[in-house]
PyMOL CGO cylinders between C-alpha atoms (Angstrom):
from pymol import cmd
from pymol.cgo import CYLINDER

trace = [
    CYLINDER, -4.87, 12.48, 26.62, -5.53, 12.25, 23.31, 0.3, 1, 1, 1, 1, 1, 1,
    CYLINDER, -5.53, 12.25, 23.31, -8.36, 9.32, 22.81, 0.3, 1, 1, 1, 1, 1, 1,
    CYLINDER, -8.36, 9.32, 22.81, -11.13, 11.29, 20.13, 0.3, 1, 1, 1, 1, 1, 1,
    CYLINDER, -11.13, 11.29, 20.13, -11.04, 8.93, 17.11, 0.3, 1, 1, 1, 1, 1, 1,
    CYLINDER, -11.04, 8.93, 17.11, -13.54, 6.70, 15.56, 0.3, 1, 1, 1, 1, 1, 1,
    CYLINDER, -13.54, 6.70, 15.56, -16.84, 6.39, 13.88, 0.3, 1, 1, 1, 1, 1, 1,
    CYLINDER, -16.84, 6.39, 13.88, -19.95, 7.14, 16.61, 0.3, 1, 1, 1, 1, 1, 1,
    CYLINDER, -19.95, 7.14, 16.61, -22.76, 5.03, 16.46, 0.3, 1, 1, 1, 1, 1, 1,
    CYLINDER, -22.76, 5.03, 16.46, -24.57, 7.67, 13.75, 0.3, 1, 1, 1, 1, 1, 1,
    CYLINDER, -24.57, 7.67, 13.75, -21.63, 6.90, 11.34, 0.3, 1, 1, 1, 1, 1, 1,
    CYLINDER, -21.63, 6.90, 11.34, -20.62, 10.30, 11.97, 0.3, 1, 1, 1, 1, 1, 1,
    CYLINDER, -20.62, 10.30, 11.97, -16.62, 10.81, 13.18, 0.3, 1, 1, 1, 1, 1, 1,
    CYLINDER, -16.62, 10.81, 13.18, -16.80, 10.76, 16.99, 0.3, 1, 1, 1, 1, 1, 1,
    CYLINDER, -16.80, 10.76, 16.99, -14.51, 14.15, 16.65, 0.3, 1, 1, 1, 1, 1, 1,
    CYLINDER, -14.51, 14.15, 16.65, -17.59, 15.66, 15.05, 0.3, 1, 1, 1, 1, 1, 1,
    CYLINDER, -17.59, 15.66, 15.05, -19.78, 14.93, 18.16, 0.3, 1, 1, 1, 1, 1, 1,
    CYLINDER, -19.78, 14.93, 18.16, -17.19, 15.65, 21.06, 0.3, 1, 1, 1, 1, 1, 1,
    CYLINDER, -17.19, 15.65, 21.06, -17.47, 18.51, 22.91, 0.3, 1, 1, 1, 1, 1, 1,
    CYLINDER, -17.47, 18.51, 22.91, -14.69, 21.76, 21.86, 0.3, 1, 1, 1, 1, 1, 1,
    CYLINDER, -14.69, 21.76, 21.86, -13.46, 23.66, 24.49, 0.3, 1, 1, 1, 1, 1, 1,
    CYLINDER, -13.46, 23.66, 24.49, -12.83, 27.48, 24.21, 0.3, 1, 1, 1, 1, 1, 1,
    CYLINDER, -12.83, 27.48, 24.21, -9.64, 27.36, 21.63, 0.3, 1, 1, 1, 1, 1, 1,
    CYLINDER, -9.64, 27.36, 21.63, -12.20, 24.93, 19.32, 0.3, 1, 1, 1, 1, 1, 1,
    CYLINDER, -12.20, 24.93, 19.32, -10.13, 21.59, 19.95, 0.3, 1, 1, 1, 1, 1, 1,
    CYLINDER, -10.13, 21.59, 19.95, -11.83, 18.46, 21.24, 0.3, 1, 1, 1, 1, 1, 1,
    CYLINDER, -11.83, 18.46, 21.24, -12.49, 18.87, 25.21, 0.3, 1, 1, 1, 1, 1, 1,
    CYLINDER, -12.49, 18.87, 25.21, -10.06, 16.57, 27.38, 0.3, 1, 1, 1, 1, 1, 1,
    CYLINDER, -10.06, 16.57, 27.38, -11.66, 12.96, 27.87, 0.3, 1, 1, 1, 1, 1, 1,
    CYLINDER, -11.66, 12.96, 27.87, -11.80, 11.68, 31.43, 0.3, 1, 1, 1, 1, 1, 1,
    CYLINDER, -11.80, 11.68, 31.43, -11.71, 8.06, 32.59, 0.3, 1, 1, 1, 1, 1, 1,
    CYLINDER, -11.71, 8.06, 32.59, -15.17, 7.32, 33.83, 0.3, 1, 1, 1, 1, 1, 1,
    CYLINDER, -15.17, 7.32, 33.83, -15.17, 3.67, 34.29, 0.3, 1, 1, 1, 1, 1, 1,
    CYLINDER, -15.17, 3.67, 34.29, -14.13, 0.02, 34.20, 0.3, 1, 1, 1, 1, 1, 1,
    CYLINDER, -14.13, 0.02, 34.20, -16.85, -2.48, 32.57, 0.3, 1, 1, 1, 1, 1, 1,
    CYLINDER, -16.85, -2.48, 32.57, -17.10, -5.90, 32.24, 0.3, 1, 1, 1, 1, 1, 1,
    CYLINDER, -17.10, -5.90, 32.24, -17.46, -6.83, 28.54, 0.3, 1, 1, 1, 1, 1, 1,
    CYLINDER, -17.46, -6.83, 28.54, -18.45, -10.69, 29.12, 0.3, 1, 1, 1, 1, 1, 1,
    CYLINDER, -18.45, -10.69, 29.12, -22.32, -9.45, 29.99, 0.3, 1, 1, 1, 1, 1, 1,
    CYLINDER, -22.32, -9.45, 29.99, -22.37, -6.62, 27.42, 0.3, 1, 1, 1, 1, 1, 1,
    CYLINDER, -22.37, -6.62, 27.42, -22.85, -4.33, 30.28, 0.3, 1, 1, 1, 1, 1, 1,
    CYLINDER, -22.85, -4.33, 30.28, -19.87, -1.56, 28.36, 0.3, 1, 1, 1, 1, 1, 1,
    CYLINDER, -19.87, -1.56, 28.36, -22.57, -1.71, 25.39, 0.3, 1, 1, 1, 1, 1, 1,
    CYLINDER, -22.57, -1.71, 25.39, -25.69, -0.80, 27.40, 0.3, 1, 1, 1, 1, 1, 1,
    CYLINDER, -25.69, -0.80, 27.40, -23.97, 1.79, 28.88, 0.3, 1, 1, 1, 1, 1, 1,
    CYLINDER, -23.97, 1.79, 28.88, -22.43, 3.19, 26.38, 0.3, 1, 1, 1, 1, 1, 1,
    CYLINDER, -22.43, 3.19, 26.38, -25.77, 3.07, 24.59, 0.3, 1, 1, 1, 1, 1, 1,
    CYLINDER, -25.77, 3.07, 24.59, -27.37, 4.77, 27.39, 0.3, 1, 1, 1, 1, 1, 1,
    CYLINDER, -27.37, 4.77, 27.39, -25.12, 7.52, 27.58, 0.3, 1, 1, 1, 1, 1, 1,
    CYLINDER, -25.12, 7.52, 27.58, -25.00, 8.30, 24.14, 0.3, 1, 1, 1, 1, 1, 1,
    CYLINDER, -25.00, 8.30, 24.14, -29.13, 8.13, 24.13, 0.3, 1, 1, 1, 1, 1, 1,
    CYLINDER, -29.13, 8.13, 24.13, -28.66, 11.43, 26.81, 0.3, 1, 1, 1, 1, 1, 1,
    CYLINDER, -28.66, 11.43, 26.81, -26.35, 12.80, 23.88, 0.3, 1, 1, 1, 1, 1, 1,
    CYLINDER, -26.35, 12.80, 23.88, -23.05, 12.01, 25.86, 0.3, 1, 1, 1, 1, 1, 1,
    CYLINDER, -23.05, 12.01, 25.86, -20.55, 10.64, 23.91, 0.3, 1, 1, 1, 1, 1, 1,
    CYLINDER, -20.55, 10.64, 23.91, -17.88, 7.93, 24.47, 0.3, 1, 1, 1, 1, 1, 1,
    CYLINDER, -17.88, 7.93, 24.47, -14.76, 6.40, 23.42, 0.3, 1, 1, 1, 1, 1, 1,
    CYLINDER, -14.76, 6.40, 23.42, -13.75, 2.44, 24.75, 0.3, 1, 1, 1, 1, 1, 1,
    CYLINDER, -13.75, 2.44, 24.75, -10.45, 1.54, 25.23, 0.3, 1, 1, 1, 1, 1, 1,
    CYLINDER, -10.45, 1.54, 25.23, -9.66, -1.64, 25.90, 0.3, 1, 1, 1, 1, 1, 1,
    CYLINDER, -9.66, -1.64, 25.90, -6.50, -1.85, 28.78, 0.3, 1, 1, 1, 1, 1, 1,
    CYLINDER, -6.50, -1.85, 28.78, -3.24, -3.75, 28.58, 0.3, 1, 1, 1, 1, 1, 1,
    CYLINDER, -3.24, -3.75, 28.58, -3.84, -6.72, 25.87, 0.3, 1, 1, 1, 1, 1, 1,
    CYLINDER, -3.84, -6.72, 25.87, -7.26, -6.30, 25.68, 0.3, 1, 1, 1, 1, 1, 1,
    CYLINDER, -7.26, -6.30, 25.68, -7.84, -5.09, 22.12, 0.3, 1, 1, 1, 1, 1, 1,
    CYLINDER, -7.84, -5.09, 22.12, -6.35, -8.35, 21.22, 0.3, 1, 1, 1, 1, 1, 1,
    CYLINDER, -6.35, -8.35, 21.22, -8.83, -10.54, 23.23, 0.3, 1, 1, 1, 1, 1, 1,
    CYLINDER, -8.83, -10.54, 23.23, -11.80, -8.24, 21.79, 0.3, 1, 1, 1, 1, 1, 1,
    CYLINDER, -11.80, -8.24, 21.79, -10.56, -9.04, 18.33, 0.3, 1, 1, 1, 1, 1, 1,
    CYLINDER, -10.56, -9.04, 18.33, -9.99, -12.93, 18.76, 0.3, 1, 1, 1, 1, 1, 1,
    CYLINDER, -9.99, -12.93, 18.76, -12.60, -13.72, 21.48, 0.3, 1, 1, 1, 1, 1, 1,
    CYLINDER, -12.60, -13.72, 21.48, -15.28, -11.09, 20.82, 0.3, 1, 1, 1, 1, 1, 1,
    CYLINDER, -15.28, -11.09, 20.82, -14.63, -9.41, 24.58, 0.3, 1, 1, 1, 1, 1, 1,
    CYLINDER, -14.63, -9.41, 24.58, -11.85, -8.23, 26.55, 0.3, 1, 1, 1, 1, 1, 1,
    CYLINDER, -11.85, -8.23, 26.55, -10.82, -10.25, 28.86, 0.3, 1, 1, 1, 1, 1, 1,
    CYLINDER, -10.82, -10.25, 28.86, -9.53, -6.98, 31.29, 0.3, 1, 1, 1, 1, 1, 1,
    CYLINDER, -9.53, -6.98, 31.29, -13.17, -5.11, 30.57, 0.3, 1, 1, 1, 1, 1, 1,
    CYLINDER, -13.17, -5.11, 30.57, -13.31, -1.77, 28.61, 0.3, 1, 1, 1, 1, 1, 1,
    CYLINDER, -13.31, -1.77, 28.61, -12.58, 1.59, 30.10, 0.3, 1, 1, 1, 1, 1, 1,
    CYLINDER, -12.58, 1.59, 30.10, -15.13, 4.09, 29.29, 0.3, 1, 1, 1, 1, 1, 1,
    CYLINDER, -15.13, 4.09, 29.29, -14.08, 8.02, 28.59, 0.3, 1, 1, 1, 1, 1, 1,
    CYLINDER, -14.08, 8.02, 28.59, -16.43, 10.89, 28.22, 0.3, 1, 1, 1, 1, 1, 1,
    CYLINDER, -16.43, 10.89, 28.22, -16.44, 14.43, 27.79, 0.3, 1, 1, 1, 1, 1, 1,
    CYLINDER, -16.44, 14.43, 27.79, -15.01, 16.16, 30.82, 0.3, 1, 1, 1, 1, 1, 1,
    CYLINDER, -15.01, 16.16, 30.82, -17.43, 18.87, 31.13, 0.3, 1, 1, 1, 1, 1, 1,
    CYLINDER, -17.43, 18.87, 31.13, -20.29, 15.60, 30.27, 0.3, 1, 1, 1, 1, 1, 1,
    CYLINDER, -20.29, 15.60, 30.27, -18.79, 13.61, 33.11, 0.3, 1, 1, 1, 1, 1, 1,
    CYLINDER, -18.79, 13.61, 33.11, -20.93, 14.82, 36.23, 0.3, 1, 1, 1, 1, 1, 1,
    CYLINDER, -20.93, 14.82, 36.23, -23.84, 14.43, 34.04, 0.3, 1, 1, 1, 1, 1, 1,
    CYLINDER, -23.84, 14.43, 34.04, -22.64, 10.65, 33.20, 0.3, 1, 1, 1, 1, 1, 1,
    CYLINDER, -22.64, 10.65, 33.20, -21.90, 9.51, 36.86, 0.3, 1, 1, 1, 1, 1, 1,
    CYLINDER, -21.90, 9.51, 36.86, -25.58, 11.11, 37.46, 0.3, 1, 1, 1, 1, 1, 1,
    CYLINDER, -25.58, 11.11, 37.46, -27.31, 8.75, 34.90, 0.3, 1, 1, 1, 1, 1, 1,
    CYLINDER, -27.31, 8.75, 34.90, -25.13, 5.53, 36.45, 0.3, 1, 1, 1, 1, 1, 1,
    CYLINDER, -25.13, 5.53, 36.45, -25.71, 6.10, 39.69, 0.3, 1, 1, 1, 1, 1, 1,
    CYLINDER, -25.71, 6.10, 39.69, -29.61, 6.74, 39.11, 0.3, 1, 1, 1, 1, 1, 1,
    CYLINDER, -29.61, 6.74, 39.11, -29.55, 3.19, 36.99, 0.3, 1, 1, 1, 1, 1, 1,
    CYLINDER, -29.55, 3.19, 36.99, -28.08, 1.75, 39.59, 0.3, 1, 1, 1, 1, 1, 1,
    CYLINDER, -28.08, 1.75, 39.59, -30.36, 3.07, 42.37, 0.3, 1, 1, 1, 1, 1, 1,
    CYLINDER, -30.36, 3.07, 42.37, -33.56, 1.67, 39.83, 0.3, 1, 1, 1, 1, 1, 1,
    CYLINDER, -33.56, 1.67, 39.83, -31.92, -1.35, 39.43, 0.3, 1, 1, 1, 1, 1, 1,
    CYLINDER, -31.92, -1.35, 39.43, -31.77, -1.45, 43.28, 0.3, 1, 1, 1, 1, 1, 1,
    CYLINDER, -31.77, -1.45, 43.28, -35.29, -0.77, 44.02, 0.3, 1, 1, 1, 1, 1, 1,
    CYLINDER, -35.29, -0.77, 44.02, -36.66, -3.34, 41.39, 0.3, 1, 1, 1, 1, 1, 1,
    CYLINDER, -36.66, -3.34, 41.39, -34.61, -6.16, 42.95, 0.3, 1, 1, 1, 1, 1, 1,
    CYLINDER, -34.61, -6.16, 42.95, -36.20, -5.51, 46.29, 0.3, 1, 1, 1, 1, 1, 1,
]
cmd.load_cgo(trace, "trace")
C-alpha cells in the first residue's frame, strides 16, 4: 500500500520523515485506527504521535475527503497509518492515554 505523500507538520515531505526499510524505500504503512473527526480527536492523536517522532498519514474512507473539504470533517472519521515497524510503539502510547484518561475520570 502505497499511502507516503504529503507535507508533515515541519513542512518537510512526509517521505523525508518515514521510516526506509532495508532496500531504502519507504517502510509499508499499516492501518492503525479509525477516529472520529467531529471532536478533533484524529488531530490530537496524530499530534501526539508525531510529538514521540512517529509519523502519520490520514486517509479519509469512502466519500470522506469530500465531506472534509465541504464540511471541515469527515463524516466516516479518518483512518490513521503509521510506520509498520512504529506501530507497536503507537498502540503503546494509545493504550497508555487511554488508561490515564481512565484513572482521571475515576
Amino acid at each position: 500500500m502505497s499511502l507516503i505523500f504529503g507535507i508533515h507538520n515541519d513542512k518537510k515531505p512526509l517521505t523525508e520523515i518515514w521510516p526506509k526499510d532495508d532496500n531504502g524505500d519507504n517502510e509499508e504503512a499499516v492501518f492503525l485506527c479509525n477516529l472520529s473527526s467531529s471532536d478533533m480527536e484524529d488531530e490530537l492523536l496524530v499530534s501526539m504521535l508525531d510529538a514521540y517522532g512517529i509519523p502519520t498519514v490520514k486517509k479519509y474512507p469512502c466519500d470522506g475527503a469530500f465531506g472534509k473539504v465541504i464540511l471541515g470533517m469527515s463524516g466516516l472519521g479518518t483512518d490513521l497509518f503509521v510506520p509498520k515497524s512504529l506501530y507497536k510503539d503507537a498502540v503503546t502510547l494509545i493504550n497508555q492515554t487511554e488508561e490515564d484518561t481512565d484513572e482521571q475520570l475515576s
